[in-house]
C-alpha positions as a Markdown table, in Angstrom:
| # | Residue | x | y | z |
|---|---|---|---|---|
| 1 | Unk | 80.2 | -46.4 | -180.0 |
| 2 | Unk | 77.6 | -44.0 | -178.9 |
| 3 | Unk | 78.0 | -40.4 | -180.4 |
| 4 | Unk | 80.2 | -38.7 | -177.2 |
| 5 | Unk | 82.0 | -41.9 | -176.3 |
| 6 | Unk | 80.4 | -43.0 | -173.2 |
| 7 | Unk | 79.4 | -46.6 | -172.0 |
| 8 | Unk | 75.9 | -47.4 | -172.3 |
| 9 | Unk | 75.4 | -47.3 | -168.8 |
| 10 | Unk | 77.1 | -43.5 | -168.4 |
| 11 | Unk | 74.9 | -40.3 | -167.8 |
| 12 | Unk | 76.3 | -37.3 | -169.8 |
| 13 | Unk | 78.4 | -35.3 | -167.2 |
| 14 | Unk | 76.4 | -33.6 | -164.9 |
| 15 | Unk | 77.0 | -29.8 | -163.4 |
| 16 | Unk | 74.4 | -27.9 | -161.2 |
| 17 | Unk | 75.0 | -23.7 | -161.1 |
| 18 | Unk | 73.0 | -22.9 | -158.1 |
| 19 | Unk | 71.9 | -19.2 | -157.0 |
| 20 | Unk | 72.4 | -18.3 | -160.6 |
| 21 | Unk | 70.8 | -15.7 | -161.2 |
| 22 | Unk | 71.2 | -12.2 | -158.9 |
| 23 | Unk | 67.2 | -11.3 | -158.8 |
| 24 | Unk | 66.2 | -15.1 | -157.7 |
| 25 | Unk | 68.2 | -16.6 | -155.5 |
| 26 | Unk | 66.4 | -20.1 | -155.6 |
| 27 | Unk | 67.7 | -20.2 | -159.4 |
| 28 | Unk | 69.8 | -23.4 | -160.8 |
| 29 | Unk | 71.3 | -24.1 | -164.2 |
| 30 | Unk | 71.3 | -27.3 | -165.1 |
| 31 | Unk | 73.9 | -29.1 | -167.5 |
| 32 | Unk | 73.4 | -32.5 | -169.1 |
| 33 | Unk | 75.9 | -32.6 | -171.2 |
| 34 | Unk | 75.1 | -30.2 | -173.9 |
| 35 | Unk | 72.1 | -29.9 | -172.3 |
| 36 | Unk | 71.6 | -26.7 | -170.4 |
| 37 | Unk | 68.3 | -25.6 | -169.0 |
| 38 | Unk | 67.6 | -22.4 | -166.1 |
| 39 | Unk | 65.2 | -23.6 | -163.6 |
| 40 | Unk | 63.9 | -21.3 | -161.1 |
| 41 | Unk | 61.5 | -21.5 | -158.3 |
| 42 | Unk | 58.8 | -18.6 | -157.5 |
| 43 | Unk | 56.9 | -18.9 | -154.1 |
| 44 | Unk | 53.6 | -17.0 | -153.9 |
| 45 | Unk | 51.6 | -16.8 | -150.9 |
| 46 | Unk | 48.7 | -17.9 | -152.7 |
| 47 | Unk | 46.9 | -21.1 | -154.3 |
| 48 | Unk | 44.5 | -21.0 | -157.3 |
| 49 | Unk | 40.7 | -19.7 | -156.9 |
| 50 | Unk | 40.0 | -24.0 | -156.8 |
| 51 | Unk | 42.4 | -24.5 | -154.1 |
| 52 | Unk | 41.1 | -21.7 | -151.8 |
| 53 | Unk | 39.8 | -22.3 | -148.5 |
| 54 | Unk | 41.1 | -25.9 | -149.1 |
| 55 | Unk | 44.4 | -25.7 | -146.7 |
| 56 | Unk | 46.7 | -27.0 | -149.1 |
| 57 | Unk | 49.0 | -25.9 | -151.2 |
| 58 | Unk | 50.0 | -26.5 | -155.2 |
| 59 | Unk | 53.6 | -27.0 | -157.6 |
| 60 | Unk | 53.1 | -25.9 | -161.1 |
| 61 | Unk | 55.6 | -25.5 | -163.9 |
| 62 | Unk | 56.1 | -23.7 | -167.0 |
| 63 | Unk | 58.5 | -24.7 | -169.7 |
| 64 | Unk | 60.2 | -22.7 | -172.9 |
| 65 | Unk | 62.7 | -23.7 | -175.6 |
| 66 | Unk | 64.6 | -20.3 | -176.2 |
| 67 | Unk | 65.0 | -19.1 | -180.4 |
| 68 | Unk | 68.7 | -20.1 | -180.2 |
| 69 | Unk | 68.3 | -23.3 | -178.4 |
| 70 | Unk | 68.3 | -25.1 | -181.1 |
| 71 | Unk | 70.0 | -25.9 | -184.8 |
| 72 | Unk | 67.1 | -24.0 | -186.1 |
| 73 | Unk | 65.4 | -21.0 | -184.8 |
| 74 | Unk | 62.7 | -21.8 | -182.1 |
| 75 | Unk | 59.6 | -19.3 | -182.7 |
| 76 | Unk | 58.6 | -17.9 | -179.2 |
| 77 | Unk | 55.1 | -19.1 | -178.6 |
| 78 | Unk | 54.0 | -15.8 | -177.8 |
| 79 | Unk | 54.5 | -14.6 | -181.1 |
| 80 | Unk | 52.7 | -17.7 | -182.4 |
| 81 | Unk | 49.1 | -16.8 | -179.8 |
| 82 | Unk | 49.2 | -20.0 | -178.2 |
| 83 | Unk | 51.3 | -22.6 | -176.3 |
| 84 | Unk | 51.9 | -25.6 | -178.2 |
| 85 | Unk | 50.6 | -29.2 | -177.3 |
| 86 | Unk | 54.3 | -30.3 | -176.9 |
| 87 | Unk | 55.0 | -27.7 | -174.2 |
| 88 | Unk | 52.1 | -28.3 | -172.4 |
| 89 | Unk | 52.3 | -32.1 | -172.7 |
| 90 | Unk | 56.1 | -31.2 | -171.0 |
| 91 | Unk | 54.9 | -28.9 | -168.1 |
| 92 | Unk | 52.1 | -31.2 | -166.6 |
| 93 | Unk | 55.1 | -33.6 | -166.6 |
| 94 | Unk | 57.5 | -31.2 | -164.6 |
| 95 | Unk | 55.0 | -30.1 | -162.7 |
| 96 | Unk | 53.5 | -33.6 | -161.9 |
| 97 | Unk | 56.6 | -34.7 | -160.9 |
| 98 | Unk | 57.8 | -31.9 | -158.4 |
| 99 | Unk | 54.2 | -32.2 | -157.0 |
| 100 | Unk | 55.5 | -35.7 | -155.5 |
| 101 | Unk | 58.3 | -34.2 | -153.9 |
| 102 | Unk | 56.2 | -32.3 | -151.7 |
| 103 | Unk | 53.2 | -32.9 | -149.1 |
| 104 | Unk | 50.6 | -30.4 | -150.6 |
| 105 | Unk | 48.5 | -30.2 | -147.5 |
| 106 | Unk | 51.4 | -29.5 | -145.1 |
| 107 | Unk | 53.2 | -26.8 | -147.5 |
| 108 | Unk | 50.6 | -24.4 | -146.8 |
| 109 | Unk | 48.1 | -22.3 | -149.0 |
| 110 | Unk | 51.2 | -20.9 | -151.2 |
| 111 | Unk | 52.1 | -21.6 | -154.5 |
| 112 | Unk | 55.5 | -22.7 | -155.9 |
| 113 | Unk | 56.0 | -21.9 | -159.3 |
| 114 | Unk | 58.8 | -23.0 | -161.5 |
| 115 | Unk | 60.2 | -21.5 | -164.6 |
| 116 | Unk | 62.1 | -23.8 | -166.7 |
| 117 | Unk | 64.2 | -22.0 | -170.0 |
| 118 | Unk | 66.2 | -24.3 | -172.1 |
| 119 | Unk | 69.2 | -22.5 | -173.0 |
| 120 | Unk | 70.7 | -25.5 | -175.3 |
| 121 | Unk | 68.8 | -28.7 | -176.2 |
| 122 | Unk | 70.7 | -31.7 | -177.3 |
| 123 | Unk | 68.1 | -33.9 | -176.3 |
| 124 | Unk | 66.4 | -34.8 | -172.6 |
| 125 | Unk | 65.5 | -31.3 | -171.9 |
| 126 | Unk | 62.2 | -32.8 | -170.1 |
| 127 | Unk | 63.9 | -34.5 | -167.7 |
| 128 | Unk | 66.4 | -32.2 | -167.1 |
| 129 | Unk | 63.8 | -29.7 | -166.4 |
| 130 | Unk | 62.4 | -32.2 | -163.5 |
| 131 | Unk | 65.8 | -32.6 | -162.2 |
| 132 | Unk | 67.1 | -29.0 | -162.3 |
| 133 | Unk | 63.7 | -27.9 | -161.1 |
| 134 | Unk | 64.1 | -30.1 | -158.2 |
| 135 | Unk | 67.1 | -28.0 | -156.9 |
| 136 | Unk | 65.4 | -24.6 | -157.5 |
| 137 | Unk | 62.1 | -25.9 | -155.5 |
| 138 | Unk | 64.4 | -26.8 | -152.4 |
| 139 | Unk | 66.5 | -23.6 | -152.5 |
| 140 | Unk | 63.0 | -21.7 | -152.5 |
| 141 | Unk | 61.3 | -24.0 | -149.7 |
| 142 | Unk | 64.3 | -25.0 | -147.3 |
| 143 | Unk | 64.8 | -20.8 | -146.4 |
| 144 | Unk | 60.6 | -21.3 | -145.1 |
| 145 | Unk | 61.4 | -24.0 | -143.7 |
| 146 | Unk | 64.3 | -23.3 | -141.4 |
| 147 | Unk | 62.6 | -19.6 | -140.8 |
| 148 | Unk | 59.5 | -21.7 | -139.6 |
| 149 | Unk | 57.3 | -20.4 | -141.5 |
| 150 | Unk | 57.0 | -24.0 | -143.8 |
| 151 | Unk | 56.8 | -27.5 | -141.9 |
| 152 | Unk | 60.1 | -29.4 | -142.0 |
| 153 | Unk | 57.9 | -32.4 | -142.6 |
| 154 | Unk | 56.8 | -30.9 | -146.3 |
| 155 | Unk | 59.2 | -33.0 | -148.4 |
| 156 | Unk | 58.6 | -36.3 | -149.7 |
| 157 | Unk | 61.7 | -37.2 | -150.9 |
| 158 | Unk | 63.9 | -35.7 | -153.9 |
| 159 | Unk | 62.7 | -36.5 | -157.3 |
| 160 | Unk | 64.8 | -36.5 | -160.2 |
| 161 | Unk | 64.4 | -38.0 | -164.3 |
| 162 | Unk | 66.3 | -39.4 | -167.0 |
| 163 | Unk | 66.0 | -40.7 | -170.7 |
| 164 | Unk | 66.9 | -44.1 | -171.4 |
| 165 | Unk | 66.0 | -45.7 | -174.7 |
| 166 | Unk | 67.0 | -48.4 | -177.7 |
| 167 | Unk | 69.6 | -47.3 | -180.3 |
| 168 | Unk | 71.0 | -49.9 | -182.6 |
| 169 | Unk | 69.7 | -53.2 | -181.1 |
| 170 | Unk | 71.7 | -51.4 | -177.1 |
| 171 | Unk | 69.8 | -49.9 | -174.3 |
| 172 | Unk | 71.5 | -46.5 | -173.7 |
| 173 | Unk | 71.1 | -44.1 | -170.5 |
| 174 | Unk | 70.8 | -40.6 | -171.1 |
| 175 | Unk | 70.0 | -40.3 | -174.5 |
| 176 | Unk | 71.4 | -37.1 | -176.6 |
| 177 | Unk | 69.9 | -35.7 | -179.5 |
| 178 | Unk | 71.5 | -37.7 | -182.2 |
| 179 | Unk | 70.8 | -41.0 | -180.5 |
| 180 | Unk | 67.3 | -40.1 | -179.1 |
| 181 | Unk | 66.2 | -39.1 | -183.0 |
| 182 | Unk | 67.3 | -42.4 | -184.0 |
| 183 | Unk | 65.8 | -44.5 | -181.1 |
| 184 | Unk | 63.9 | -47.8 | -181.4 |
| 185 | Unk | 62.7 | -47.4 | -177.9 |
| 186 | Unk | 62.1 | -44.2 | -176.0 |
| 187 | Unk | 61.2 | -43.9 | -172.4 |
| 188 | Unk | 61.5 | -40.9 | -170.0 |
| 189 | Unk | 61.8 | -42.3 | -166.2 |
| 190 | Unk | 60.8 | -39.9 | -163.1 |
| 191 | Unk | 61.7 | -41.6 | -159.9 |
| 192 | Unk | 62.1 | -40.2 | -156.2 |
| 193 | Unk | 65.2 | -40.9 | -153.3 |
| 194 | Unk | 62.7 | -44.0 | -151.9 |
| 195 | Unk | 63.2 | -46.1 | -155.1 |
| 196 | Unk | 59.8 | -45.3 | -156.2 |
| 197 | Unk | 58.3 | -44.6 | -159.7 |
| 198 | Unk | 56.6 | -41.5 | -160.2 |
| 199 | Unk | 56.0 | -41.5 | -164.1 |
| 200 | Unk | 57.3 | -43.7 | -167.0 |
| 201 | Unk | 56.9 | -42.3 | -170.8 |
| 202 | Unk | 57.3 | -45.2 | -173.5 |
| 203 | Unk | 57.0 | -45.5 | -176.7 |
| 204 | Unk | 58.1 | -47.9 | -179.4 |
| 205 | Unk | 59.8 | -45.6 | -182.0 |
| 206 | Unk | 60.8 | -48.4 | -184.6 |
| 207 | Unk | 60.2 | -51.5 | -182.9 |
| 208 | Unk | 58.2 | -53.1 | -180.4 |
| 209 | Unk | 59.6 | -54.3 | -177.5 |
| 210 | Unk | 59.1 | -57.0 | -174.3 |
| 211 | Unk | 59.7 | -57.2 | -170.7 |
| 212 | Unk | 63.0 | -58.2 | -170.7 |
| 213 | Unk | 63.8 | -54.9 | -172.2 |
| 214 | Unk | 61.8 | -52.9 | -170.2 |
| 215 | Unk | 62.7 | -54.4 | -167.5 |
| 216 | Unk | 66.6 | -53.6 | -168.7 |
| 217 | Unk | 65.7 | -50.0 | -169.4 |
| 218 | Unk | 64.4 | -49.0 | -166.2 |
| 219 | Unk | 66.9 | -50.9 | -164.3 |
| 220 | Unk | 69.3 | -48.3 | -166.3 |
| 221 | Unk | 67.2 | -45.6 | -165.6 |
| 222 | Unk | 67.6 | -46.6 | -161.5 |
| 223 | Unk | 71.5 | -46.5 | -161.6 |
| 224 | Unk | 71.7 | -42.9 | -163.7 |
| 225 | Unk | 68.5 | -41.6 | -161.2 |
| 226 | Unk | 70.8 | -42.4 | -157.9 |
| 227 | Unk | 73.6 | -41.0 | -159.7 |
| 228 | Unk | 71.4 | -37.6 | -160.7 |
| 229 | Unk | 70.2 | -37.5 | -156.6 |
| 230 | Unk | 73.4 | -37.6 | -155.4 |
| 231 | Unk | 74.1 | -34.8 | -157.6 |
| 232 | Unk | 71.4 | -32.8 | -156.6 |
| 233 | Unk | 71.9 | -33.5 | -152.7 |
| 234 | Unk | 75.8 | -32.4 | -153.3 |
| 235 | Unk | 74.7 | -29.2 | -155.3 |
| 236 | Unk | 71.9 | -28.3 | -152.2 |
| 237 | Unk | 74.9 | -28.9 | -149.7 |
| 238 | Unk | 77.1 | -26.4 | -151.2 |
């Protein structure tokens, strides 16, 4: 019996906040469960000094556990001078992943930004971020978009993520924090509304493992990624 009762093949229940915050409307929180993470989306009519001149434009992502977030206090990283390798590892990955959701050359030389805060962390935080940061990107782009002043052909498709992993000899989706620090197998999955991959994070925590499990996993990972888009399409309708 996993930790919250759920069948192996159940996401954690799923809620979208949009327009959450007063000062930025393209703002979404996000909660997985006991999972909660703040995601919002900054447009800046602007591209990096590399980018200039190129007519293209760029997604990037920045990504914070907040002190409280978790059982112990978190120390902010700017009282430590530096961001740590984990939280950078986790931002190329959010921002990676919201980069295929857009066509960088038709969104114009402007530069989406998104913040992600985790609130509470009970595991998958990464992958909520991508999801959650999914909505805030649309509720900053669509408003350009049906102003005219961004290309209705920008998107790519909606992109969402999910943790799936080994726990006790049973592949499990949507790993919490109890089962994902006893995993034998950990994977974070990043696919889009066509079907396609856009990253896969393994790793064998306490055992190896074959084909026929990965091949398991990700097939898991599909069926709680449709589940996450259709969220995320019903949370952008509303």
């Amino acid at each position: 019996m996993r930790p919250d009762r759920r069948t192996n093949d159940q996401l954690r229940p799923v809620l979208f906040q949009t327009q959450f915050l007063d000062h930025n409307p393209a703002s979404v929180l996000i909660k997985m469960g006991k999972t909660w993470v703040l995601c919002t989306a900054t447009v800046a009519e602007e591209v990096p000094s590399w980018l200039r001149g190129q007519a293209q434009g760029w997604v990037t992502a920045e990504y914070g556990l907040l002190p409280a977030s978790t059982h112990t206090r978190t120390a902010r990283e700017a009282s430590l001078g530096r961001v740590q390798g984990r939280t950078q590892e986790i931002q190329r990955l959010v921002g990676r992943s919201l980069r295929a959701a857009v066509d960088l050359r038709k969104l114009g030389e402007r530069t989406i930004t998104i913040d992600c805060d985790v609130i509470q962390a009970d595991g998958g935080t990464r992958t909520a971020a991508i999801t959650g940061g999914y909505v805030a990107m649309a509720l900053a782009l669509n408003p350009l978009i049906l102003s005219g002043q961004s290309r209705r052909d920008v998107w790519r498709g909606a992109v969402a993520a999910v943790s799936v992993g080994v726990v006790q000899g049973e592949g499990r989706l949507d790993l919490c924090y109890q089962e994902d620090s006893q995993a034998e197998v950990d994977l974070n999955v990043v696919m889009n509304a066509r079907g396609h991959y856009v990253e896969v994070q393994g790793t064998a925590e306490g055992r190896t493992f074959d084909r026929t499990m990965l091949d398991s996993l990700l097939n898991l990972a599909e069926k709680g990624i449709k589940e996450l888009l259709a969220a995320q399409k019903a949370a952008l309708a509303t």
